[in-house]
Structures are given as structure tokens and as C-alpha cells.
N, C-alpha and C positions, 0 to 999 in steps of 0.2 A: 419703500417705506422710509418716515425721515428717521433721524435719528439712527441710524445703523452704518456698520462698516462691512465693507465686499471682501469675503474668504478667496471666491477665486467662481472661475464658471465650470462649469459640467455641457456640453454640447450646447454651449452659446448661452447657457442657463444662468445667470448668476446669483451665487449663495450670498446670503447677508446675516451678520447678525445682529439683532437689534440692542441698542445697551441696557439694558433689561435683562438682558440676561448674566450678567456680570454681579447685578443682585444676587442671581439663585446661587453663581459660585461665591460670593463671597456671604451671603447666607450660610453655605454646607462649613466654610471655615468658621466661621463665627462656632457655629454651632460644635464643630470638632474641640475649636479650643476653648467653649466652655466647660465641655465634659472630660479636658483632658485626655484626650484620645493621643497616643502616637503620632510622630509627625508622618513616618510609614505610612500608615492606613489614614490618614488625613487627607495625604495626597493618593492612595488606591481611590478614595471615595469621589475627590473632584473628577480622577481619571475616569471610572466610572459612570460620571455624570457625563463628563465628554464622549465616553464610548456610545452611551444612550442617544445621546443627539445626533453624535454618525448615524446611528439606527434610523431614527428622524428624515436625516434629509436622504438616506436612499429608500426610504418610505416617501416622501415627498416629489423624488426623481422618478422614483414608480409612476406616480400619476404622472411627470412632467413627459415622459419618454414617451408614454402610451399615446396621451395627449397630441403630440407631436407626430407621431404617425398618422393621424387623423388630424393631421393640418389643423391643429390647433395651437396658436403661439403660448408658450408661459413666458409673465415677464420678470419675476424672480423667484425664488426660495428664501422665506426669510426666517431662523429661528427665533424665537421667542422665550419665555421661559414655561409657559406652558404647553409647547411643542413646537411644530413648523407650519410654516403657512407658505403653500407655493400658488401662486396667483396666476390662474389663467386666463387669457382674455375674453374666453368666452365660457360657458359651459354647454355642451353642444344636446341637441334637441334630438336628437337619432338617438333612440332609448340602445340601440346595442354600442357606440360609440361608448354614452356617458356609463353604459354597465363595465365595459373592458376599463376605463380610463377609472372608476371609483374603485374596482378591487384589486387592480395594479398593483397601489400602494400596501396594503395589508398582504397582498400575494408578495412580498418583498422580505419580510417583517417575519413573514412561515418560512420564508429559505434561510432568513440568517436565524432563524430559531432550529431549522433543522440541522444544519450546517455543525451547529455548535454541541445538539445532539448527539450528533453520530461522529464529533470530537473525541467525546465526553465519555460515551459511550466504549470508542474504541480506543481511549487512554487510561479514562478511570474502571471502567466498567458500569458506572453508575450515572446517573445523573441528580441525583443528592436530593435533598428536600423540597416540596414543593412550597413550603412557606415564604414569601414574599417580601422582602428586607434589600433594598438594594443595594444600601450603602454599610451592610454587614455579611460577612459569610464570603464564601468563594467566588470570585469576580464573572466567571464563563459561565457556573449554573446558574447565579443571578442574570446575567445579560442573556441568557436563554429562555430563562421565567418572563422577563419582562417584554420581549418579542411576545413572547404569546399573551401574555396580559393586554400588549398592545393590538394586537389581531380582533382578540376579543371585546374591548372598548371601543374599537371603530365600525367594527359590522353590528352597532347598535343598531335597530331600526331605523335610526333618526336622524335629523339635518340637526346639527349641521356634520354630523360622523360620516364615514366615506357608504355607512349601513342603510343611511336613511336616501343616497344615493342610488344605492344599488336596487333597495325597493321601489324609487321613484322607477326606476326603468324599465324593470318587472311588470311594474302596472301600467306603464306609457309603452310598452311593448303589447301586452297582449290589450288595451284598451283602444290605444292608437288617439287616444287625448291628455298632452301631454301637462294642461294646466289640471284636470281633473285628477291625473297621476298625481301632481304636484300636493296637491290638495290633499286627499288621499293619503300619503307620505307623511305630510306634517300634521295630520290628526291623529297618526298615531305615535309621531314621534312626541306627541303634547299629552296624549295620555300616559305612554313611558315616563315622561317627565314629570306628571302629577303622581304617579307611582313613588319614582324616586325620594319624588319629597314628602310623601307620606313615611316612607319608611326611613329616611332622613329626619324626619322629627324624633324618632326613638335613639335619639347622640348621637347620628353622624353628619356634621356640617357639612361634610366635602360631600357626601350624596345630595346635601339640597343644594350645595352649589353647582351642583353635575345637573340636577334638576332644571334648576333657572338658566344655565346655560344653551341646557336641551331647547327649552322652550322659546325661548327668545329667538333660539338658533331658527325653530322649525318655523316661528312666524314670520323671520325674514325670507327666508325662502319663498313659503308661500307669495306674500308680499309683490317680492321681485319680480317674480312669475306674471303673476297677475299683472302686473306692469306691462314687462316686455310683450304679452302678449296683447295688452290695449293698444299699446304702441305700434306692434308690426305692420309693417308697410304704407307707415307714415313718413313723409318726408319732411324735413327739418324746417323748408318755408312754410309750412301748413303751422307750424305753433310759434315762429320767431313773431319776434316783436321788427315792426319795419317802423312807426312812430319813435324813432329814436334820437336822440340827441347826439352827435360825436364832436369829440375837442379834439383841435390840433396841438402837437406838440408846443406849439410858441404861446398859448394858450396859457392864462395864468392861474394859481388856485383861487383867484379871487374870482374868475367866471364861474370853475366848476362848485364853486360856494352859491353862487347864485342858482345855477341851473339845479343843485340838491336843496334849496329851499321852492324853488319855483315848483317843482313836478316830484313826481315819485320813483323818478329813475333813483338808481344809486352805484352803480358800476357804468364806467364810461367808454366807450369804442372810442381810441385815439388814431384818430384817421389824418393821413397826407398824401394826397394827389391819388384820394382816392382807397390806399389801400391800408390795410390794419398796418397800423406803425405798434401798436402796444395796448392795455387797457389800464384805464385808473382805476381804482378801487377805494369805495368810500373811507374804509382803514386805512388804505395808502393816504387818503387825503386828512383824514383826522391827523396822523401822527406829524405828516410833514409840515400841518398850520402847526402843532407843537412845539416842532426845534427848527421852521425858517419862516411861516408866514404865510402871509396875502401872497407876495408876489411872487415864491417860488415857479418858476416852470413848469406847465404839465409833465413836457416831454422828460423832467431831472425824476419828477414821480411814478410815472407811469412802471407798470410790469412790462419790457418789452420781449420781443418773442413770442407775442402770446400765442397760446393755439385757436387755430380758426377752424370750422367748419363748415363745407361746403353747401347749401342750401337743397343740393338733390341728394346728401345723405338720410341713411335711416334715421330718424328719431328714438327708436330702441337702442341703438349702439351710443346716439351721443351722449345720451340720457344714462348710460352706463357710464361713459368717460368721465363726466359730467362728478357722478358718484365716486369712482375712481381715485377723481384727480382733485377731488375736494374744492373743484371752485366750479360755483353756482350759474356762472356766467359766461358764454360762449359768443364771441362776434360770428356772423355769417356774411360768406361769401360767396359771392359767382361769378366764376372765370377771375379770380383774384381781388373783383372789387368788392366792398363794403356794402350789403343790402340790409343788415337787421340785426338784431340780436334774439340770443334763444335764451333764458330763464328756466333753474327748476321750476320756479315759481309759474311761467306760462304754461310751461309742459303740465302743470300739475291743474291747470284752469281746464287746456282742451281736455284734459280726460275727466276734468266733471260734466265740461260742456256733451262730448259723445257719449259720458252714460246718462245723463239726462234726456239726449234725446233717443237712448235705446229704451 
């Protein structure tokens, strides 16, 4: 994710955390030194916040670990300020995989909740009040309260919570239809969430934001599903674009000005001797007529490195990458050379085309 810096790895994992969250701690100081708080319990309370986020990411590792036994890659852990987000590269379609892999994380979150219990227990004899206060009161009952609080907001029913997982698999387990499951899953995670907002309109904002969050969560899901599963066992020449235009590096922007008023291309495959050297991108080429001109060079503008894709890959997976990696535009290859390009924008024609003609 951009904008973040790398803590360190956990079994080839790497943690990040995004600058965003240096808001939330410099929020809690704000906030300490407007009410005049102690410096003591100022700094207990960032510590606090930090302890919480450890919580986080071996809640996060949960999933990443499990994952990983099931040959499935994570490609980082990143926190955030409203939790962690560990990004896997697939979510796997074997309902008892994605059920082990969703309650990992929360099965984490009950051991350092218990953990601290039977500290607490066997030091203090008590384990104190159950009112919920994090950044007031005793440091270990609070970070024991909040494990469990956190256990319990994730086995919501819903997507996007690790709950609304675990239901999907339940019912793609005993259904043996996993877009039907999917479905299913997020009807009821969108009722929960018209719940919440019902009774978020009686003063509490943060339930309708928990609401809107639910919902939105449960429609991408669906969504997605519905996608990969249009897509499966399509292969990536079946929706590339082969009527393509490509510029060579010695190429100047004053061609690729032409060939973007001539046609409707707008991303350009920069080809030599055949094979992907880089692509241009209409942004690349707006900014660089900016500050050099007409005659700049393609090959000074281009993105080079870009990624290619092989023309007998799946369609569902680049179609994910595609999502992923936030650029819309993919050159295709076979056997290294240059045959086409692939578009969300095509991807998203042949699947009107296929459900028109179903």
C-alpha cells in the first residue's frame, strides 16, 4: 500500500504501517494535552494504543499463517488507523480452507484475551470491571476487555468482518455453491447493516458508520464473486484487445498526441524488437507536454518495467491484479512477444457480451 513504512517481516510477511496512523497517535496527544492529563498516563495511553495494534497484527498473522498452510501467498500486513488489513492474494473457494483461514484471526485475539485472564486472575484475583474505557483504568484489564470486544465485532455475520466469512463457508460447505453462498452471506450482512442504522439514528453516529461500512463491505463482496465467477476459465486472449496501436521508445509525444486524438486508445504498449519495453499512460503524457513538450521522447516518458501478461493466463486472476495494482491496463504476451492488450474496460464488455447471449 503507498504511502507507508515497513516495521519488519513475520515469516517472509511484511508489516507496514500506513502514515495515517500517526493521526490517531497524535490525535490521542492532542487530546491528552487538551484536558490536561499527566504526562505519566499520556504516554500509558499512546502505549496502550500501541499495545492494541500488536493485538492487530497477530490477529492479522492469524489469518496470514493459516493462509499460508493452504498455499495461499499474503502479500503484506498493513496497519491502518482503523485496524489491519493483511492482503491475500487470493481468497480460496474450498469453504473449509476459507472457514480455518477466517477464524484464525479472532481465534488469536480469545488466546491473548485469555492469557491475560488467567494473569489477572492469578495476580490480582479479579479481573476488574467490565466497562469499556481504554485509554482510562488499569492497562492489562482494559487490553483484556478489548480482545474480547474485538472477537466479538469480527464474528459479525457480515463482509466485510472475518463473520460474514465464516458464514459464507458454512453455507458453500453444506450448499456446494459458492457464488449462491456468497449471496446469501451478504443479504444478511446488509440486513445487519440496515439494523444498525436504524438504531444509529437514535445518537449513535459510529453505529451508522459501522452500518454504511457493513453494507458497502457486503456489496463488494458479492460483487467480486459474481465477477470471478463470470470469468473462470477464460483465458486472457479471449477479452485482449489485438487492434492496437504501440509506440517505440524513439517515438515522440508529438505521435502519441496524434494517435490519442486519432482513436480511442489511451494507454500505449511501448514496443522494441518486439517486446514490451514499458507503457505510456495518457497522464504520463498530459504532464510531460507540461513541463517539456512536443518533442519529448516516448521512451524518457514511459513507465518502464511494466507488468505483462501472458495471453494463456486466467482472466479472473488478471482481472484481480488488474484491481490490485490500480492500473486499468495490461500489455499481453506470448512466448515474450507483444500480441494485445487487455482493459478493464474490455473485461467488463465481454461479460455484457456473455450475459447477453445467456
Amino acid at each position: 500500500m503507498k504511502w507507508s513504512w515497513k516495521l519488519g517481516e513475520v515469516a517472509g510477511i511484511g508489516i507496514f504501517v500506513h502514515w495515517t496512523f500517526l493521526i490517531l497517535i497524535g490525535w490521542i496527544a492532542m487530546a491528552d494535552f487538551v484536558n490536561r492529563r499527566p504526562l505519566g498516563e499520556a504516554i500509558e495511553g499512546i502505549a496502550f494504543v500501541l499495545a492494541l495494534f500488536g493485538c492487530v497484527v497477530l490477529h492479522e498473522l492469524g489469518h496470514a499463517l493459516t493462509a499460508k498452510r493452504f498455499g495461499v501467498r499474503t502479500q503484506d500486513i498493513t496497519l491502518l488507523p482503523i485496524g489491519g488489513l493483511a492482503r491475500l492474494e487470493r481468497i480460496p473457494e474450498n469453504p473449509v480452507q476459507e472457514f480455518w483461514i477466517a477464524v484464525a484471526g479472532p481465534a488469536v485475539n480469545v488466546a491473548i484475551a485469555a492469557a491475560l485472564a488467567a494473569f489477572l486472575l492469578a495476580v490480582r484475583g479479579t479481573l476488574g470491571s467490565w466497562q469499556l474505557a481504554p485509554l482510562e483504568g488499569d492497562f492489562l484489564p482494559q487490553l483484556m476487555k478489548v480482545n474480547v470486544w474485538l472477537v466479538l465485532f469480527n464474528m459479525i455475520p457480515a463482509f466485510p468482518m472475518d463473520g460474514g466469512r465464516v458464514l459464507r463457508a458454512v453455507l458453500a460447505h453444506f450448499s456446494g455453491d459458492y457464488v449462491r453462498a456468497t449471496q446469501n452471506a451478504a443479504a444478511v450482512g446488509q440486513a445487519l447493516a440496515i439494523m444498525f442504522g436504524f438504531f444509529g439514528l437514535f445518537g449513535n453516529p459510529l453505529l451508522m458508520l459501522i452500518a454504511l461500512f457493513v453494507y458497502l463491505g457486503a456489496q463488494e463482496e458479492a460483487n467480486m464473486v459474481m465477477i470471478r465467477s463470470a470469468l473462470k476459465g477464460i483465458p486472457v486472449r479471449t477479452a485482449m484487445m489485438t487492434r492496437v496501436r504501440a509506440l517505440s521508445p524513439d517515438d515522440t509525444l508529438e505521435t502519441a498526441i496524434q494517435e490519442l486524438l486519432a482513436g480511442s486508445q489511451q494507454d500505449f504498449p511501448v514496443v522494441e524488437d518486439g517486446r514490451v519495453a514499458g507503457i505510456l499512460m495518457r497522464a504520463d503524457v498530459m504532464q510531460a507536454l507540461a513541463e517539456e513538450g512536443r518533442e519529448q521522447r516516448v521512451g524518457d516518458v514511459m513507465q518502464p518495467g511494466c507488468a505483462t501478461v501472458e495471453d494463456t493466463e486466467m482472466l479472473a486472476g488478471t482481472f484481480q491484479r488488474m484491481r490490485e495494482s490500480a492500473c486499468s491496463t495490461l500489455p499481453v504476451v506470448h512466448d515474450g512477444q507483444f500480441v494485445g492488450m487487455v482493459t478493464l474496460e474490455n473485461v467488463g464488455e465481454l461479460m455484457m457480451i456473455n450475459s447477453a447471449l445467456r
